[in-house]
N, C-alpha and C positions, 0 to 999 in steps of 0.2 A: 499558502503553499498549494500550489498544484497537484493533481493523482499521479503526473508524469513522475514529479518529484518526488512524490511517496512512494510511488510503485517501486522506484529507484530506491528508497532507504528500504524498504519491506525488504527489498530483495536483498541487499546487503550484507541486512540483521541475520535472514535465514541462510546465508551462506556459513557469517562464524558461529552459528550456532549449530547447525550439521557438523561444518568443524572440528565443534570442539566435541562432539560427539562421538563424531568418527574414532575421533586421536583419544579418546579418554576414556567412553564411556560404553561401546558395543560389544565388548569383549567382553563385559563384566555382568554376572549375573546375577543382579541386583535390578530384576524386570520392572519391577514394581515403580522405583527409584525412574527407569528409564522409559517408562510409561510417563511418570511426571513431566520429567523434561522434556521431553520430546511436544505434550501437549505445552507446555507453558513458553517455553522456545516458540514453537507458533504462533501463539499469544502475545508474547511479548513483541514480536517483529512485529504483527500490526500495530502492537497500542503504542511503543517506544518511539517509531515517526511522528506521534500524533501531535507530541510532547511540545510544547512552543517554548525551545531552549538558546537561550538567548545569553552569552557571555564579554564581559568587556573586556580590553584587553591587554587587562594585569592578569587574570584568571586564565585567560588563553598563555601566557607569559608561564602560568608556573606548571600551568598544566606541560607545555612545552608543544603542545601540539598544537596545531589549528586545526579548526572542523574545514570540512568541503564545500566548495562555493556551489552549494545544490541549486541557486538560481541555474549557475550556468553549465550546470550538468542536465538543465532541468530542458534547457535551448539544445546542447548536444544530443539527448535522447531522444530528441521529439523530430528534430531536420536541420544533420548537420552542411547541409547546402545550402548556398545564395536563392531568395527567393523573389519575384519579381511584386511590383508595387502592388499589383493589381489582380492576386488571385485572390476573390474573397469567397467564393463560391463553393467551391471545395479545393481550400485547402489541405497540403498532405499531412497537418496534423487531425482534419477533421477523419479525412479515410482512413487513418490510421485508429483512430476512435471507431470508426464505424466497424475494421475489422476485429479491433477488440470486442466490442463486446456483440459481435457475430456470432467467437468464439465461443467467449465464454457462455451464452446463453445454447449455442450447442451442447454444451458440456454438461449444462443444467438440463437441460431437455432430455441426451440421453444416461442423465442417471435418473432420471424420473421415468426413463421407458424400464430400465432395467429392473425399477423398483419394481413398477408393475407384472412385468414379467415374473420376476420371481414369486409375486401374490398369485400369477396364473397359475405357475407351478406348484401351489401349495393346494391348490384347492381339490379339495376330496381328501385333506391329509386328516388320519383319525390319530383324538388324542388318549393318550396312555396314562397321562400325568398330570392332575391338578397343582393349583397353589402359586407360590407366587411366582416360579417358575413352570413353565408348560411344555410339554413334550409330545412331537406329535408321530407318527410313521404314514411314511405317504409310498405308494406303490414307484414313482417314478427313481429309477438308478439314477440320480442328480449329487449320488456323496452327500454327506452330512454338517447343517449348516447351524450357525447361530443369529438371528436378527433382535436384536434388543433382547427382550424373555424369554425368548421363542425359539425350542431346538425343535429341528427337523430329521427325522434320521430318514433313511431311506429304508425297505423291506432286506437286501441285503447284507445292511450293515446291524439291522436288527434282530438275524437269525443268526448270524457266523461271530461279530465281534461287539456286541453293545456293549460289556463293562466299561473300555480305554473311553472309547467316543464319549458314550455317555458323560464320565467324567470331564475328558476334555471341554466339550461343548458348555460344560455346565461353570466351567471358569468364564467363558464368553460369556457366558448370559448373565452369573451375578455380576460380575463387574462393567457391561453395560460399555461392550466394546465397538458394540456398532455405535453408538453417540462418538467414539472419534473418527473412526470414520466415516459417519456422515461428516462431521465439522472439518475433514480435511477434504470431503468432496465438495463445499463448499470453497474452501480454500482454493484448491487447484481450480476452477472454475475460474476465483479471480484472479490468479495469478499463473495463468496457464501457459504465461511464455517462460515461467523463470524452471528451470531443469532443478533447481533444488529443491522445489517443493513435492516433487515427482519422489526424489532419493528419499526428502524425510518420510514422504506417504510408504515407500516400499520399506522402511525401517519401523515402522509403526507397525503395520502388516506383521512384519517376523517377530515382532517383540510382544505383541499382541499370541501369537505362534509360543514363543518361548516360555511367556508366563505361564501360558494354561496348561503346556508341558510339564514345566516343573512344579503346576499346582495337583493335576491328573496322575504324573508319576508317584505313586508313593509303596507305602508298603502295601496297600490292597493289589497292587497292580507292578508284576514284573518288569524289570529295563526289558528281557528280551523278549514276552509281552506286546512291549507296546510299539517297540522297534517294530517289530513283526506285524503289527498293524499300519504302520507308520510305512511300512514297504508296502503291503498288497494295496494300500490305498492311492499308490502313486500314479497308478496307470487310471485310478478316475477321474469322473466328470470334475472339473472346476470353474466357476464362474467369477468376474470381476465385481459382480456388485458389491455395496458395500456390507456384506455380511460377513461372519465370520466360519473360515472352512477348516475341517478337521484338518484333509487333504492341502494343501497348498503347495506355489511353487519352491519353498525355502526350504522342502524335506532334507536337503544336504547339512543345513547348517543347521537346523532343526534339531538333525541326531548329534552334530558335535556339540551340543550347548548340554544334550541329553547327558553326556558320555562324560564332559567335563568336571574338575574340581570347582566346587563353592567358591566363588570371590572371597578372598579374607573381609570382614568388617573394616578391615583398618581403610583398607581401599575409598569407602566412599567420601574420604575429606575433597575427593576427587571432584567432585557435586559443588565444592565450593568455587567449581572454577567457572560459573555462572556468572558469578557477581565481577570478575575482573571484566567479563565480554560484555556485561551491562554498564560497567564505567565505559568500554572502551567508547560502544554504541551512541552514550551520550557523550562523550567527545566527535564524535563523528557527525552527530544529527542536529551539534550543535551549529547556530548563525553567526560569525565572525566580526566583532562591530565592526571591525576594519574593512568587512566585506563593499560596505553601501558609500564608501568614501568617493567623492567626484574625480571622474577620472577612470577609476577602476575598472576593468575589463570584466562585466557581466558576462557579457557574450560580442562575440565579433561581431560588424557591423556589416548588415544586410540580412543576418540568421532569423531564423522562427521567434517572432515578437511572441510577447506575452498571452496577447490573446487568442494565439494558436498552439497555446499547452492544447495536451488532452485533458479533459473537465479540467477550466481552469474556474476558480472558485473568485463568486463578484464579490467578495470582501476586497480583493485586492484590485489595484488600478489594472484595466484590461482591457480601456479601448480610448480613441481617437475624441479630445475634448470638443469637437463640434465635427458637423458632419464631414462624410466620409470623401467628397469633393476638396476638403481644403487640408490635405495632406500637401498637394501641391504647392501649397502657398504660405511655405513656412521661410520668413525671410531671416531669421535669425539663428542657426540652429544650435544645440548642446553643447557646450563646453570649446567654442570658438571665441577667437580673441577678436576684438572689433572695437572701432570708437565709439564709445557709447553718445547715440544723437543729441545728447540731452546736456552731458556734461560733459562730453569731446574727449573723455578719457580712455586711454584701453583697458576692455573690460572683459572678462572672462566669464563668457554666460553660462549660468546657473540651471538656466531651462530651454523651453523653445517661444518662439514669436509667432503667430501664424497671424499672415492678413487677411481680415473677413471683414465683408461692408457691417456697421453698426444695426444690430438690432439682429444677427447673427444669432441661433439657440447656442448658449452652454451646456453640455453634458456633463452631469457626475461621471468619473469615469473608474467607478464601483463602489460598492454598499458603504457606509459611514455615517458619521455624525458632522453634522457642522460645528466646527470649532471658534468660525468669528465668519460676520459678514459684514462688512463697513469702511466705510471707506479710509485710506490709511496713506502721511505723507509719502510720495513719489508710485506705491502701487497705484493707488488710483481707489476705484471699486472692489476691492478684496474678497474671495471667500478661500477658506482652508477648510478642508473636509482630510479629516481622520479616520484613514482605516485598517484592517486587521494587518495584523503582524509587525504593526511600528510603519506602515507608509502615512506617509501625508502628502495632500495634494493642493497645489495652489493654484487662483485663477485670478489673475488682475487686469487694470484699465476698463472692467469692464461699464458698460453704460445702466444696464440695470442689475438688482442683486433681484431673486425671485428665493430668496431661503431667510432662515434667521438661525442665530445661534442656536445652537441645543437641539435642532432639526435632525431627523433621521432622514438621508436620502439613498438611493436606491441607483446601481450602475444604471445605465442613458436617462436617468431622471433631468430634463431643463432646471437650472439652477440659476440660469442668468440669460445675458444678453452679451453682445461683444460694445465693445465701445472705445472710447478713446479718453481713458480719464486720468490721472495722477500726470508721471514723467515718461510722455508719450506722443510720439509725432504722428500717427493716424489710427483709424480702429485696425486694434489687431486683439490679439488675446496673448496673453505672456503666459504660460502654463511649465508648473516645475511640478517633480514627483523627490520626494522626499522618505528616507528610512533612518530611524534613529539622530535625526539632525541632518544627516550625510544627502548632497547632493545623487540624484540617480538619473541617469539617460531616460528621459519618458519614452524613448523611440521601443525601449522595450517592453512596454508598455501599450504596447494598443498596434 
C-alpha cells in the first residue's frame, strides 16, 4: 500500500468520524466522553488503514458491499492525466511529494517557533504555587494560559479575577490537555491538506473549553461570576500555540453549554455508534479478491504507474524488470491475444515479453523472498519472488538464475540474466505480476 493510498483512507475515516460527531455527539455534555472520542477517532483513522484486510468473495457477498479499488484511487490521486514515457526526473508525483512535505515540515517548524516563543514570554514569570501542579504570575498582559502543569496568569488577572481562572486553568493542567494538542499538531502537520482534521482540531479546542467550564463552574463559583469573567476576558490577548487559554475564540458557545440543561445519562448509548463506523471502515479498507482478476481496470492505460505513487513502499513491485532502455522493447504486451510462437495457438498473454540481447541484468522489482529458482517445463529459467500484500512476481527463459530459494532480495537487487531458455524463440524476458493468484498488468507496476 502506498501513503497516496493511505493518506486517501486516513482521510476518509476522519471524515465519518467528525460525522458522526457532528450529528450525535457535540451537543451533548458529556465532555469528558467527547474528549475520548474525538482522541481515539484520530487514532483510529491512522491505525484502521494500516490493517491488511483482505476478503474473499463469499464474505464480500454477504456483507453486500464491496470495499474500494484503492489501487486505482491510489493512480487518480496521484495524476489523473496521460503521462509521457519518459519523464523520469521529476515526475509530477515526485513534486507533488516534494510539496508535501515542504508543507508539512513548515508547519512543524512554526509550531516549534511558537513553542519557543511562548517560553520567551514566560521568562521572569514568578511562582506562587508548588506541587504537582505549578503556578506562575508573569507581568506581561498575554491572558492566562495552561501548558502541560504549568498555569500562567498574567498581573491582571491576578489582582481583579483569580478565583474562576484559577480554577479553569487548573482543569487544563490536571488533565494534561496540551498532550492533545500537541498530538493533533502533529496530526495536522501530516495531514494538512485534508480540511477535517482542521474541524476535528477546532472541536477539541472548545471541548477542551467546555470541560474545564463545567469542572470550574461549581458551587464555589457563581454562573454570573464566571460569565462575567468570561466577557471582560474577551477583548484579550489570544494566541494559537498549543496551550490552553482561559480566553478563547468559542466564548459564544462556551456560555451556551454554560447556560444548558445536563445531557440525560440515557443519551450516551449514543457512544455506541462508534462501532457501526468501525464495521463500516473495514468494509471500506477492505481488498476485493475480485479486485486483482486479469483484465480488470486498475487504472486506465497511460495513468501514474506504480512507481510514481507518493512514498511508494519497495515491498511491492514498483519498477521496470531490467533496465530502463528496454521499456521500448516489449514485443508482447499484457493481456493481447496472438499466436503463441511455439504452439501456434491463440493465446491470451498473462504478462509482458521484453526483448533484451542474453546476459541482460534481471531486477527484483521490490523487497521479497524467493519462492523457487529453477528451471521449469516450457518457462525455461524460472524465478518467483513473493512480496507484501499477496503480489507475486515471475521472471522466465532466463539464461542465468543468480538467487536460490528462501533468498531475501531487495527492489533493483540483479537476480538473473536474460536468456532464451524453456518455450522461447530468442532472448527475451517473459515477466508477470501476480496478487492473490489473479493475473495483474505489470505496466502498473514500474
Amino acid at each position: 500500500m502506498s501513503i497516496v493510498v493511505y493518506m486517501l483512507k486516513v482521510s476518509l475515516a476522519l471524515l465519518l468520524c467528525w460525522a458522526l460527531y457532528w450529528t450525535a455527539f457535540r451537543k451533548l455534555t458529556f465532555f469528558q466522553w467527547n474528549r475520548f472520542y474525538l482522541l481515539a477517532s484520530v487514532a483510529l483513522s491512522l491505525i484502521l488503514p494500516l490493517l491488511k484486510l483482505q476478503w474473499n468473495t463469499t464474505m464480500v457477498a454477504v456483507a453486500d458491499i464491496g470495499g474500494i479499488d484503492w489501487s486505482y484511487m491510489g493512480h487518480l490521486a496521484t495524476q489523473p492525466v496521460a503521462l509521457t514515457e519518459h519523464a523520469e526526473t521529476w515526475s509530477p508525483g515526485s513534486v507533488l511529494f516534494a510539496v508535501y512535505l515542504t508543507v508539512a515540515l513548515c508547519l512543524l517548524v512554526r509550531s516549534a517557533l511558537q513553542f519557543r516563543q511562548l517560553g520567551i514570554s514566560t521568562r521572569g514569570a514568578r511562582r506562587i504555587m508548588k506541587g504537582r501542579v505549578k503556578v506562575y504570575i508573569q507581568d506581561q498582559r498575554t491572558g492566562s494560559f495552561t501548558l502541560f502543569r504549568r498555569i500562567y496568569l498574567d498581573r491582571y488577572v491576578f489582582e481583579n479575577r483569580l478565583r474562576p481562572v484559577l480554577r479553569h486553568e487548573m482543569v487544563h493542567a490536571a488533565q494534561l490537555h496540551s498532550l492533545d494538542l500537541l498530538f493533533m499538531e502533529f496530526v495536522v502537520a501530516m495531514l494538512w491538506f485534508n480540511p477535517f482534521v482542521y474541524v476535528l482540531l477546532r472541536s477539541m479546542r472548545e471541548n477542551h473549553e467546555y470541560l474545564a467550564d463545567q469542572y470550574a463552574h461549581g458551587d464555589q463559583v457563581s454562573l454570573r461570576e464566571y460569565l462575567e469573567c468570561l466577557k471582560a476576558e474577551t477583548i484579550r490577548y489570544f494566541s494559537p500555540v498549543p496551550a490552553s487559554y482561559f480566553k478563547s475564540s468559542t466564548i459564544k458557545k462556551r456560555i451556551i453549554m454554560l447556560t444548558n440543561h445536563t445531557s440525560n445519562r440515557s443519551k450516551k448509548w449514543r457512544y455506541l455508534g462508534i462501532f457501526p463506523v468501525i464495521a463500516l471502515m473495514l468494509v471500506l479498507f477492505h481488498t476485493p479478491a475480485e479486485q486483482g482478476k486479469a483484465g480488470s481496470a486498475l487504472a486506465p492505460s497511460g495513468l501514474l504507474k506504480a512507481s510514481e505513487f507518493l512514498f511508494n513502499f519497495d515491498g511491492v513491485p514498483s519498477q521496470f524488470p531490467l533496465p530502463e532502455k528496454y521499456k521500448e522493447k516489449i514485443t508482447w504486451g499484457y493481456n493481447q491475444e496472438a499466436l503463441h510462437p511455439i504452439t501456434g495457438k491463440e493465446t491470451v498473454h498473462n504478462g509482458i515479453d521484453v526483448a533484451a540481447p542474453t546476459g541482460t541484468p534481471v531486477f527484483a522489482t521490490g523487497d521479497g523472498v524467493v519462492k523457487k529458482a529453477e528451471e521449469e517445463k516450457g518457462w525455461g529459467k524460472l524465478i518467483v519472488v513473493e512480496h507484501e500484500d499477496a503480489y507475486i512476481t515471475f521472471y522466465a527463459h532466463m539464461d542465468e538464475i543468480g538467487v536460490e530459494s528462501g533468498m531475501k532480495v531487495s527492489k533493483g537487487e540483479v537476480i538473473g540474466a536474460v536468456g532464451n531458455t524453456g518455450q522461447s524463440t530468442g532472448p527475451h524476458l517473459h515477466y508477470e505480476v501476480r496478487k492473490n493468484g489473479e493475473h495483474l498488468n505489470p505496466a502498473y507496476f514500474y
